[in-house]
C-alpha positions as CSV (number, residue, x, y, z in Angstrom):
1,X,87.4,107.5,126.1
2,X,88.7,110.8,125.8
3,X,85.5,112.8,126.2
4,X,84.6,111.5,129.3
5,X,82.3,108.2,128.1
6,X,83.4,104.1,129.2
7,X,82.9,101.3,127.0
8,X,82.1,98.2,127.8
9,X,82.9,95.1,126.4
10,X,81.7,91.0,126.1
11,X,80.7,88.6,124.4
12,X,76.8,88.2,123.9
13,X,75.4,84.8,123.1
14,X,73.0,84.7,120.0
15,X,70.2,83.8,120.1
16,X,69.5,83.6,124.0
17,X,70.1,79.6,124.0
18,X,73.9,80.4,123.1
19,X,73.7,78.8,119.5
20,X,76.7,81.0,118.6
21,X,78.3,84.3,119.9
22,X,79.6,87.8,119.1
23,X,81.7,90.1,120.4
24,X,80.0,93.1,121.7
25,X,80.6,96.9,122.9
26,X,78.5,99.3,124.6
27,X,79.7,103.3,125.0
28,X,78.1,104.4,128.0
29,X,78.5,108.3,129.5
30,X,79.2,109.0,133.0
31,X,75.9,108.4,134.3
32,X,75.7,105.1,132.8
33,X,73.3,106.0,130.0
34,X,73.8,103.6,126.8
35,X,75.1,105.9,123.9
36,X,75.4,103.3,121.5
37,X,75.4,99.2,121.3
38,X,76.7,97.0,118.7
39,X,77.8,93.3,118.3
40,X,79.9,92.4,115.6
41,X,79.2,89.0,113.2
42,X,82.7,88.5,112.5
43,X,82.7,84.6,112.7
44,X,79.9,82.3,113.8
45,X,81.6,81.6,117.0
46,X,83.4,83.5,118.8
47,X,84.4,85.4,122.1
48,X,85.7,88.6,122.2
49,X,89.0,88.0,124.1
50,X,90.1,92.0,124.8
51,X,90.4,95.1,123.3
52,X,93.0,98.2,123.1
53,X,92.5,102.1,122.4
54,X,94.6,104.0,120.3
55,X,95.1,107.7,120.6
56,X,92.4,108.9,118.8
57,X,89.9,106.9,120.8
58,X,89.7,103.8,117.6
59,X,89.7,100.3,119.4
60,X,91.0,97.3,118.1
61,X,89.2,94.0,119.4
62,X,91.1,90.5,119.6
63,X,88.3,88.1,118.8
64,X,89.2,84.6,119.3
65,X,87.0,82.4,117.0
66,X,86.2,78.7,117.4
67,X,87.5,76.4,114.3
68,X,86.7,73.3,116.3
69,X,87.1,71.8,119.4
70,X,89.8,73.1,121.4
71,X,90.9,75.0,118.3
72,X,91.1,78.5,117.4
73,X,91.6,81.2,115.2
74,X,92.1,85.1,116.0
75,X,90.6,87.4,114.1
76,X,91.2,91.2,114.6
77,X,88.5,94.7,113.9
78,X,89.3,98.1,114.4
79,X,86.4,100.1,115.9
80,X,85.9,103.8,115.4
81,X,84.7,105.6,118.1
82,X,80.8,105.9,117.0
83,X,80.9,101.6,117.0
84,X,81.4,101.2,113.6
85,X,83.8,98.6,112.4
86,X,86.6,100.1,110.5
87,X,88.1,96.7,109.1
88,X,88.5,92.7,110.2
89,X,91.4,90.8,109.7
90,X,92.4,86.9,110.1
91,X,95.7,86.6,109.8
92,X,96.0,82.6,108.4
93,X,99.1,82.6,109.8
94,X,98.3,82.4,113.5
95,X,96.2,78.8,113.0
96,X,95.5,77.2,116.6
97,X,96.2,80.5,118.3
98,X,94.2,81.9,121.0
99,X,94.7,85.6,122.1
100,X,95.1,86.4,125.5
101,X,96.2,89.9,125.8
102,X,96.5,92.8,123.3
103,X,97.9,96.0,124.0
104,X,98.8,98.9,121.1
105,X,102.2,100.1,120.7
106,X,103.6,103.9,119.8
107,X,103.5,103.5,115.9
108,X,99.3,103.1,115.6
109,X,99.9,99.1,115.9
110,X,99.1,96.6,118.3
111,X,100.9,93.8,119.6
112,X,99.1,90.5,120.9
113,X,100.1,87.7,123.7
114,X,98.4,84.1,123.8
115,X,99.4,80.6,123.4
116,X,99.5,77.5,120.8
């Protein structure tokens, strides 16, 4: 982030048996000291694919959520810097899409890469 802290990001399995999973995000400092940890219950299953900064240190997450087998759904949360989630979208349009790659762009948006 801009002040100096790293977050770090996966997907964490709940409960311990894997039943279902979340994304989640850990901000650590620079002596690896946890300053916050959350895991977001967007779907009931799903795998946090990547994530993107924006300027003023938000994230957005590309969450990839299971619909069946081999089928998926993205779904999309902007995260403020303190962990909290901002919003969560699922655009219906992008059925049987999984998200590979997101990046933002200059305007405050993002733009996403993944296949069919």
């Amino acid at each position: 982030t801009s002040n100096g802290d790293y977050i770090v990001a996966g997907t964490r399995e709940v409960p311990p048996n894997g039943a279902f999973s979340n994304p989640e995000l850990l901000c650590v400092d620079s002596s690896g000291n946890i300053i916050w940890q959350r895991y977001y219950n967007v779907a009931f299953n799903c795998a946090l694919s990547g994530f993107a900064r924006f300027s003023n240190d938000e994230l957005v997450l590309a969450i990839n959520v299971q619909t069946g087998p081999l089928q998926w759904t993205p779904v999309f949360a902007k995260i403020d810097l303190a962990g909290n989630q901002l919003w969560v979208t699922n655009p219906d349009t992008l059925q049987n899409y999984r998200v590979e790659y997101i990046a933002t762009t200059s305007d405050g948006g993002f733009i996403t890469q993944g296949n069919i």
